[in-house]
Each structure stands twice: as structure tokens, then as C-alpha cells.
C-alpha positions as CSV (number, residue, x, y, z in Angstrom):
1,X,0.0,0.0,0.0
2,X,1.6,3.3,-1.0
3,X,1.8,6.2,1.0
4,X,-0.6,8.3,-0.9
5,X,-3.4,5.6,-0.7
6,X,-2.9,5.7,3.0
7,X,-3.1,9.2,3.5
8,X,-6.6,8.8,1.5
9,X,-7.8,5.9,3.7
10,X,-7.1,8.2,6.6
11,X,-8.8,11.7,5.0
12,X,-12.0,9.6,4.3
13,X,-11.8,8.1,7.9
14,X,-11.5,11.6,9.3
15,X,-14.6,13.1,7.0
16,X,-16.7,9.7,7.9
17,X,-16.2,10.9,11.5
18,X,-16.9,14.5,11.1
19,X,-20.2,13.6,9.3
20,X,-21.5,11.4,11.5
21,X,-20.5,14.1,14.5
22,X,-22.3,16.7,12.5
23,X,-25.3,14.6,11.9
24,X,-25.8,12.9,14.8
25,X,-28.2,13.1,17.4
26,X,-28.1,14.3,20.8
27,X,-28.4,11.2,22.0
28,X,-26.0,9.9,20.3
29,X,-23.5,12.6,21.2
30,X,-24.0,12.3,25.2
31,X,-24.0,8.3,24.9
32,X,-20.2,8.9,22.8
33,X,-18.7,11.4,25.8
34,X,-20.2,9.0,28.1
35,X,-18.2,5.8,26.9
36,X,-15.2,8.2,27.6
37,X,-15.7,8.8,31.0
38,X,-14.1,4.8,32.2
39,X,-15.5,5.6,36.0
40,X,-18.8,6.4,34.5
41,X,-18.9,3.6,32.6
42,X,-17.6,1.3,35.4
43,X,-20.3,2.8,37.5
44,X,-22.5,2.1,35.2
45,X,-22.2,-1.1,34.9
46,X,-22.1,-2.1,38.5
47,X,-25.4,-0.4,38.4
48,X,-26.9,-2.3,35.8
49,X,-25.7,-5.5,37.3
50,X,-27.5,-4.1,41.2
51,X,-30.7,-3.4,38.9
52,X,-30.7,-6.7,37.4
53,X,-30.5,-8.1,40.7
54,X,-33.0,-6.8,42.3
55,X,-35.4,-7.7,39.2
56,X,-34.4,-11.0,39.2
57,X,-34.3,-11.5,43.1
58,X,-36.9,-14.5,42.8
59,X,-34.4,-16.3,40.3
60,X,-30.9,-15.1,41.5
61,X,-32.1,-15.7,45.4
62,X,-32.5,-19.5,46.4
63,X,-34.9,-19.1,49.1
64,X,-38.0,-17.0,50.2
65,X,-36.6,-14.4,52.2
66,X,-39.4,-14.4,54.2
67,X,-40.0,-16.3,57.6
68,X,-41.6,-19.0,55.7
69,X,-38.6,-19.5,53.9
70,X,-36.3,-19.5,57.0
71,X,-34.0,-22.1,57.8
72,X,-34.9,-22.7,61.1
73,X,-31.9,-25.4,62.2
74,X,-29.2,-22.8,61.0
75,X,-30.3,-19.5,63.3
76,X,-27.5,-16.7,62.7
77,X,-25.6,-18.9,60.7
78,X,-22.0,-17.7,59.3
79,X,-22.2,-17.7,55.1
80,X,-21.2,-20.8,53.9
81,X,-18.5,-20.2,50.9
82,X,-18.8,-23.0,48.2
83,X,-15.6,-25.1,47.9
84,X,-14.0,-27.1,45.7
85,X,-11.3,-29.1,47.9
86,X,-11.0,-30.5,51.5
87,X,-8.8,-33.4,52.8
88,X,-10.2,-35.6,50.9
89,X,-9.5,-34.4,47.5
90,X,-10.7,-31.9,45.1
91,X,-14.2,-32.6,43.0
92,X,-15.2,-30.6,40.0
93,X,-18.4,-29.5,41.8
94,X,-18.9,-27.2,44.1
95,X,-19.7,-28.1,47.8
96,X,-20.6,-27.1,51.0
97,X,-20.6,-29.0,54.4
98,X,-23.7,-29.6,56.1
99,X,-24.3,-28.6,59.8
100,X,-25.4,-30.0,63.1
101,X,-26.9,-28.9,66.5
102,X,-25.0,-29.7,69.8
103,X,-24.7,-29.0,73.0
104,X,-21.3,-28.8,74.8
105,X,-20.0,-28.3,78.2
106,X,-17.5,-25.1,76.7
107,X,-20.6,-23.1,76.3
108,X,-23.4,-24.2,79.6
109,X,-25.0,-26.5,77.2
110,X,-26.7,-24.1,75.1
111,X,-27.3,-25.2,71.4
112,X,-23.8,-24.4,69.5
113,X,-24.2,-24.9,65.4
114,X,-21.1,-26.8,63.7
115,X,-20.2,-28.1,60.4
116,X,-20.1,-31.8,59.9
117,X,-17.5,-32.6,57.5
118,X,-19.4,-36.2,56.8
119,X,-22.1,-34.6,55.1
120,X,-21.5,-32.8,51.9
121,X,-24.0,-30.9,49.8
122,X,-23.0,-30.2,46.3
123,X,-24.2,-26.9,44.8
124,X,-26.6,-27.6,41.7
125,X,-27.5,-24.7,39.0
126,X,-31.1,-24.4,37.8
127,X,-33.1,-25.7,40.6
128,X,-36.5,-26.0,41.5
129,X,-37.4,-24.3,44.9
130,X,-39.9,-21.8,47.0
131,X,-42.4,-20.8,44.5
132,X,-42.8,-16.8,43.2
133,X,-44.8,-14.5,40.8
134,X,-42.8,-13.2,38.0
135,X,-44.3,-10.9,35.1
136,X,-47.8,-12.4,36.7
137,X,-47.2,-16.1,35.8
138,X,-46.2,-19.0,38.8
139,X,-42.4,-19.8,39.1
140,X,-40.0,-22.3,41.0
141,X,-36.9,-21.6,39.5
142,X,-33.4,-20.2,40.6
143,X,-30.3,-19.7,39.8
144,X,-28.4,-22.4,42.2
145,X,-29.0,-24.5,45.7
146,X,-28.2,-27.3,47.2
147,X,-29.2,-31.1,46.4
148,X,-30.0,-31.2,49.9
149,X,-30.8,-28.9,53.0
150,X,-30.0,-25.2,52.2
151,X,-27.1,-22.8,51.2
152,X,-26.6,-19.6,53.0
153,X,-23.6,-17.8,50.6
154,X,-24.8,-14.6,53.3
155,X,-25.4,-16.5,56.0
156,X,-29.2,-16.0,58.1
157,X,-30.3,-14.1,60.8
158,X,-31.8,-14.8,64.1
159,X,-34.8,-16.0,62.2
160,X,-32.8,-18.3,60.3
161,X,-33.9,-16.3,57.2
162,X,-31.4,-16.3,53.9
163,X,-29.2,-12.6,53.9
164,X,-28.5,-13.0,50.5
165,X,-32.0,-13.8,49.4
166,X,-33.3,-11.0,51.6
167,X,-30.3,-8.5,50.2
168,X,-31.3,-9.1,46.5
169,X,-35.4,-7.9,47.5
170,X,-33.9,-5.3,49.8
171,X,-32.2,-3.8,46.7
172,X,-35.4,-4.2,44.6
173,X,-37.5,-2.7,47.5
174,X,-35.7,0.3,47.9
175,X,-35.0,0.8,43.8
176,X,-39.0,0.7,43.9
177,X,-39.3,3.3,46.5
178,X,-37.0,5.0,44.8
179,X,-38.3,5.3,41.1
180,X,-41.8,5.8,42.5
181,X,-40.8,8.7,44.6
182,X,-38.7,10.5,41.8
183,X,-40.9,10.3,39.0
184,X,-43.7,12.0,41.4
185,X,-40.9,14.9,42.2
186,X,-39.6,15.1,38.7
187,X,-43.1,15.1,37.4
188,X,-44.0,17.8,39.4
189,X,-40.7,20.4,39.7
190,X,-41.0,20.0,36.1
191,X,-44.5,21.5,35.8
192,X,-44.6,23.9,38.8
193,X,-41.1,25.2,38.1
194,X,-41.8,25.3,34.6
195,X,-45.2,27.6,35.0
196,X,-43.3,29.8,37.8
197,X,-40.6,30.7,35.3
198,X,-42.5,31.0,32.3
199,X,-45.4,33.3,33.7
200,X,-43.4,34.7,36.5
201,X,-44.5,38.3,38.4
202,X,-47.6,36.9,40.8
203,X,-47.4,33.4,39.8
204,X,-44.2,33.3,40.7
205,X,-44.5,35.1,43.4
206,X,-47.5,32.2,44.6
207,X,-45.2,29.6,43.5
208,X,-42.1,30.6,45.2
209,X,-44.2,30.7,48.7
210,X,-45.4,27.5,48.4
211,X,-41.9,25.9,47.2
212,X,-40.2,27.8,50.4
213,X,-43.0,26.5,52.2
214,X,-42.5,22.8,51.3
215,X,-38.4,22.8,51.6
216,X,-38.4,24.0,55.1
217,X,-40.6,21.2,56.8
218,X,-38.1,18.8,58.2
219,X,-38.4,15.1,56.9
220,X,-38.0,13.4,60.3
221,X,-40.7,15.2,62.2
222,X,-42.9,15.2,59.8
223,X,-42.8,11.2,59.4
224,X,-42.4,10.8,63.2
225,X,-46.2,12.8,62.9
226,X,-47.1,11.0,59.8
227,X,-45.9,7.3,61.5
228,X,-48.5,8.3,65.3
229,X,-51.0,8.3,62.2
230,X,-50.5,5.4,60.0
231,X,-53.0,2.9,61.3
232,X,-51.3,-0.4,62.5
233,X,-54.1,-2.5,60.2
234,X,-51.9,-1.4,56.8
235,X,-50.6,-4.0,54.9
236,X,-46.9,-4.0,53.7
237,X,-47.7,-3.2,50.4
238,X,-49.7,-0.1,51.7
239,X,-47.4,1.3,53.8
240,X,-44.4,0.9,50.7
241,X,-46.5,3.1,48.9
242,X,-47.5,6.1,51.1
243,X,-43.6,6.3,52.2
244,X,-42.9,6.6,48.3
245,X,-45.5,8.9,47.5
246,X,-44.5,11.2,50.8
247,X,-40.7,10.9,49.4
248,X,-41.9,12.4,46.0
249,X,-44.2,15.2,47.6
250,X,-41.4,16.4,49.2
251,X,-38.6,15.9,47.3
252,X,-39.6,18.3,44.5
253,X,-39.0,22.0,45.9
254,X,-34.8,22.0,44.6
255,X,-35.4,20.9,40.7
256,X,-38.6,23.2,40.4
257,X,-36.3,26.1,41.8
258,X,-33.8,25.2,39.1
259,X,-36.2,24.8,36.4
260,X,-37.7,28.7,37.1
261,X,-34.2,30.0,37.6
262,X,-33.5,28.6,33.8
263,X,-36.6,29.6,32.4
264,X,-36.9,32.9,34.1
265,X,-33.2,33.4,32.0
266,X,-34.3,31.6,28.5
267,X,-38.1,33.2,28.0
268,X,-37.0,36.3,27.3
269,X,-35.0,34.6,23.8
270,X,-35.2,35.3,20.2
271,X,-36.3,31.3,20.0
272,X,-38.9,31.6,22.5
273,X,-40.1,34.9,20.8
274,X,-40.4,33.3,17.8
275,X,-42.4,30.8,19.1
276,X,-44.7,33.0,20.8
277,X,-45.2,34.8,17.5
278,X,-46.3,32.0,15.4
279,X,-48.8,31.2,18.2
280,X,-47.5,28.3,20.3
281,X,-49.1,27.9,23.3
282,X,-47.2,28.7,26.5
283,X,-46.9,24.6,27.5
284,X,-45.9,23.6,24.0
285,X,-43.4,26.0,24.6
286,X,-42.1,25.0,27.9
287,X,-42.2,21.6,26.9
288,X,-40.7,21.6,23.5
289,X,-38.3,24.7,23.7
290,X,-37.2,25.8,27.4
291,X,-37.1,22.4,29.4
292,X,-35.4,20.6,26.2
293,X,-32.5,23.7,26.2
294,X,-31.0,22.2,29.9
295,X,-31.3,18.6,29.3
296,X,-28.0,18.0,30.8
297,X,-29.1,19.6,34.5
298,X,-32.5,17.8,34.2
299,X,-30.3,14.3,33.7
300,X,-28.1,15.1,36.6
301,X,-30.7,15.8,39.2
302,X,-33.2,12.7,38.0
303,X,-30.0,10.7,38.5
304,X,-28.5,12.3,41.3
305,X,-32.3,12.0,43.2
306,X,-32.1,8.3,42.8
307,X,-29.6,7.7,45.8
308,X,-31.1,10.5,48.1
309,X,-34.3,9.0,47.6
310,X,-32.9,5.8,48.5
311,X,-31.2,7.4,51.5
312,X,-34.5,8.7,52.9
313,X,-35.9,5.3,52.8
314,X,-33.1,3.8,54.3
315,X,-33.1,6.2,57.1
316,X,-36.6,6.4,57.8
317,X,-36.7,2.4,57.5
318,X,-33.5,2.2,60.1
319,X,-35.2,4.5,62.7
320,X,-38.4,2.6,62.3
321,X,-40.4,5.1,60.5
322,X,-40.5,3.8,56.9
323,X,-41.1,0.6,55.9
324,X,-41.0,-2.4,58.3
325,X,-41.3,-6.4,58.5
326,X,-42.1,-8.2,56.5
327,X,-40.8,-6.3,53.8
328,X,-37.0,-6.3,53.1
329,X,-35.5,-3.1,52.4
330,X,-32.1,-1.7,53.2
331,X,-33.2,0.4,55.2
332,X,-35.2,-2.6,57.3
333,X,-31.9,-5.1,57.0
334,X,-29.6,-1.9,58.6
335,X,-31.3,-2.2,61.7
336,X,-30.7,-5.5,62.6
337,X,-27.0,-4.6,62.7
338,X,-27.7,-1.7,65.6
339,X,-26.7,-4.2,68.3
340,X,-23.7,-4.7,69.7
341,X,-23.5,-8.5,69.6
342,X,-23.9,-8.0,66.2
343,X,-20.6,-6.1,65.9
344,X,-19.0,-8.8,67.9
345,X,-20.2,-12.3,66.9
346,X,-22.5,-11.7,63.4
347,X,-20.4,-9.7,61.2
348,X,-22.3,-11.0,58.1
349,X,-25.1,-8.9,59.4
350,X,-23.4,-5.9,57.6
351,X,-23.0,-6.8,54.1
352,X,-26.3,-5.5,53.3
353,X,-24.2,-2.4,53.6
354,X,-21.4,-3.1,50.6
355,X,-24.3,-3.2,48.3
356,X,-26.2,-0.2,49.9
357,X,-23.2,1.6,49.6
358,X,-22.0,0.5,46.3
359,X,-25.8,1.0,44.9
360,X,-25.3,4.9,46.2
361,X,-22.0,5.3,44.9
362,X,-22.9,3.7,41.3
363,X,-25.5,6.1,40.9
364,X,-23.4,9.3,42.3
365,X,-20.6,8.2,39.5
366,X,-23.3,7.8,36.3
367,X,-24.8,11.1,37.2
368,X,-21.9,12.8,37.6
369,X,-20.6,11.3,34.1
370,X,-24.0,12.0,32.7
371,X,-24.0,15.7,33.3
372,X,-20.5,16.0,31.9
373,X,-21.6,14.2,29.0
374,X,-24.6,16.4,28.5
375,X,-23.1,20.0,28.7
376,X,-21.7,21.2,25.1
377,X,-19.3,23.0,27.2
378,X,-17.5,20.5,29.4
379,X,-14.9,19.9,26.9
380,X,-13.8,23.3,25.7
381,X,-13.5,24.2,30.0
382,X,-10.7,21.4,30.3
């Protein structure tokens, strides 16, 4: 190949790439700085894998993480790690050993749980097990168990229920709460801060009072008030509900402030006079000119909201405010690691942590990757 049929190979490479920069979407413009940003992407995946999860947590999770699914012989039991060698030998399948109730002299003769090294349990993919809705048909399935007894890869708690089967719905709990409650606040800043900066003078003026109003209630006492009214009679499904709803009616006051403050700024340009002039109405306006102009801030907070939303749950849940047994939420599994013997003897108690934390973190990460992607500017201010 001669040199002057490489330098065309190159020049049509570099006008492919201009063209399809020039005529691509904006879409397809944030997805291509996103790729860029490796912790972005990183974060993104581990959060696609936690969403998948908690989705899946009938399939993934072996048990019913329920007290009708407990393992009641293995009561705050330590996880049992699959292995593939002991003393005698090394086998192709995974196993685990099985355990066995004693009492000894060493501890007054209360019941002390061991492993008995006779009795091994090989771990078997594609099982048939506890029984579950999914997409409103009857299912067995899951991912892996045991061909007998039970495998706890979290171990259980002092119900002898499955942590890892619990963590998995925790995760999809609190992603439910989550989405719920943000969609409500979204839904809503868009539209209230989107009239208040469009109309502006005594609208505004109305609007801004009852925003002010709404960001200085404190969350805590006003669910300690809510919680000396909720009626002990609600179901679980009830109560998961009015905590989301409550989370989006007062999580909405800080977008709807930046959605005026961006309007109040853009109404007054030649784009929006235009519009005005060929006789668009004022919410085909808002909705197809001003609230499309800051995508990039509206991506950012609808991300960033996810983890605070989450967080609220989770705090309310661990103070006993939010949602309670029997559903599992992170916020619900946190609490049972409050006691001291927890610290000391259950450890495996706080691993429902790691994946809180990593599920906050993961979302922090894409929105912060997102909102870089999404501003024209980012680039040229490097």
C-alpha cells in the first residue's frame, strides 16, 4: 500500500467521523462522551448489574426471604463459601458441608451450630425451589441451591432467614421506593417550576411561597407525625406506597427552583419569541423549547435524586419510621445490625451495607458522568 493511498484511507476516515459528529443526534452525542468517561462507565455497569439483581431477586435468590422460607436449624448462621477441595480431594463440583446442632460443656450447654465434614452438599445450578410471581405467571426456578438442605452464601439471621436472598429484594425494595418517589418529584418540579418561570410576576411570586414552604418542613418530624397516624391494620404493600408517594411530595421544591431560575433566564430569547409569535401555546413552549435547552441539568438531578431517595428510605426504615417487616429493604436489614453483639459475633449482618453503599456510589458516578456528558461545554472548559 503506497503512501498516498494511505493518506486517503485516513482523510475519508477523518470526513466519515466529522459527518456522522455533525449529523448525529443528541443522544448519540452524550452516549459517545459517556463511553469516555471509564468511572462512569464502570459505574454504570455495576449499576446495571445491582438493577438486574433486584429484578431478578426470585431467580438469583435461592430461598423466600421471608419467615416462611427461614431455615430454622441454622439460626444466625455464618455464610457458607462454596468449595472445591477438603482433605479428601478436590471434586469438579462445588460443595458445602452440612451442619449440626449440639450441646457442649464449653458453652453451659446451650445449642452451639457446627459443620459436619461427613455430610456434603453439592451446589446444583437451575433448581426448582420456594415458589414466586414473575411478570404475573407461577415460578420455581433459581439460579443455584443445594441437592439437599440449604445454602446460605450470606449467611441467616436470628430468624434463620437467607441474607442473601433478603439483600437481593432489599435492593429491589428500595430501587422501587426510589423510582416511585422520583418520578412523582420530577413530574412535578418540572411542571410547577416550569409555569413559575415562564409566567413569573404573581405566579411566581405564589409559586415561590409555596416551594419555600414545602423545603423548610423537616423530613424526620414530619414522618415521626405521619408514622402516630399510620394505622397499624396497613398491609406492607400499603405502607411501601405512602412512604414513596411522601418521598416524591417532598422531594420536588430543589429541581422546580432550578427549572424557574433557567426559564426565568431563557423566556426572554429570540427562539422563545419566535415561538410566541407563530402562536405556540405557553406549554408547548415549555415543553418543546425551554425544558429541552438544559437537558443536561434535568439528567443530573433525576440521577443524582435516585440515591437521596434511596437514602431517605433507608433512614426512615433504620429509625423505624419507613417501611417495616415483613418487607426487606435496606433500610429494614440496617437495623438488625444496631446491636452490639452484632458487631461482635454476626459480622455478616453488615453486608447488606457493601451493596447499599456500592448501589449509592454507582448512581453518584453515572450522574456525575452524565451531566458532563450532557453539557456542550464540558470539553472546551478542560
Amino acid at each position: 500500500m503506497t503512501d498516498s493511498t494511505v493518506a486517503t484511507s485516513v482523510a475519508d476516515r477523518e470526513a466519515r467521523r466529522k459527518e456522522a459528529y455533525f449529523t448525529a443526534s443528541q443522544s448519540q452525542l452524550i452516549w459517545a462522551r459517556f463511553r469516555k468517561n471509564r468511572s462512569a462507565m464502570i459505574a454504570g455497569i455495576v449499576l446495571a448489574v445491582m438493577i438486574l439483581l433486584g429484578l431478578f431477586a426470585d431467580f438469583v435468590g435461592p430461598y423466600n426471604p421471608t419467615i416462611a422460607g427461614r431455615d430454622a436449624d441454622y439460626t444466625n448462621g455464618a455464610p457458607q463459601i462454596p468449595r472445591f477441595c477438603d482433605d479428601d480431594g478436590c471434586s469438579l463440583r462445588p460443595f458445602i458441608y452440612g451442619t449440626k446442632r449440639e450441646r457442649s460443656i464449653a458453652t453451659n450447654f446451650r445449642w452451639v451450630t457446627t459443620q459436619d465434614t461427613d455430610d456434603k452438599r453439592y451446589v446444583q445450578f437451575f433448581v426448582h425451589g420456594d415458589s414466586y410471581r414473575f411478570l404475573g405467571f407461577n415460578a420455581d426456578l433459581h439460579l443455584f441451591g443445594v441437592d439437599k438442605g440449604y445454602i446460605h452464601l450470606f449467611g441467616t439471621d436470628d430468624a434463620g432467614k437467607d441474607i442473601f436472598s433478603r439483600t437481593l429484594h432489599a435492593i429491589r425494595t428500595s430501587l422501587a421506593v426510589g423510582t416511585i418517589g422520583v418520578v412523582i418529584s420530577f413530574v412535578m418540579a418540572l411542571a410547577i417550576g416550569g409555569v413559575a418561570g415562564y409566567f413569573g410576576v404573581r405566579i411566581d411570586g405564589v409559586i415561590q411561597m409555596i416551594t419555600d414552604a414545602v423545603r423548610v418542613v423537616p423530613a424526620i418530624p414530619l414522618f415521626m407525625a405521619l408514622a402516630a397516624f399510620v394505622p397499624d391494620t396497613w398491609s406492607a404493600e400499603t405502607r411501601f406506597f405512602f412512604i414513596s408517594i411522601i418521598l416524591g411530595l417532598i422531594g420536588w421544591p430543589t429541581l422546580a427552583r432550578r427549572v424557574r431560575t433557567h426559564i426565568l433566564v431563557e423566556r426572554n430569547q429570540d427562539y422563545v419569541l419566535a415561538a410566541r409569535l407563530s402562536g405556540a401555546r405557553p406549554g408547548h413552549i415549555i415543553r418543546r423549547h425551554l425544558l429541552p435547552s438544559f437537558t443536561s441539568y434535568i439528567i443530573v438531578d433525576l440521577v443524582i435524586s435516585f440515591p437521596y431517595m434511596v437514602l431517605s428510605e433507608t433512614a426512615l426504615s433504620f429509625i423505624g419510621l419507613g417501611l417495616k417487616d415483613p418487607v426487606n429493604s435496606l433500610g429494614v436489614m440496617l437495623q438488625n445490625t444496631t446491636g452490639a453483639d452484632v458487631l461482635l459475633n454476626y459480622q455478616w449482618y453488615f453486608i447488606p451495607v457493601i451493596f447499599f453503599v456500592t448501589l449509592v456510589m454507582a448512581f453518584v458516578f453515572v450522574g456525575d458522568g452524565l451531566r458532563d456528558a450532557a453539557d456542550p461545554y464540558a470539553s472546551s472548559r478542560k
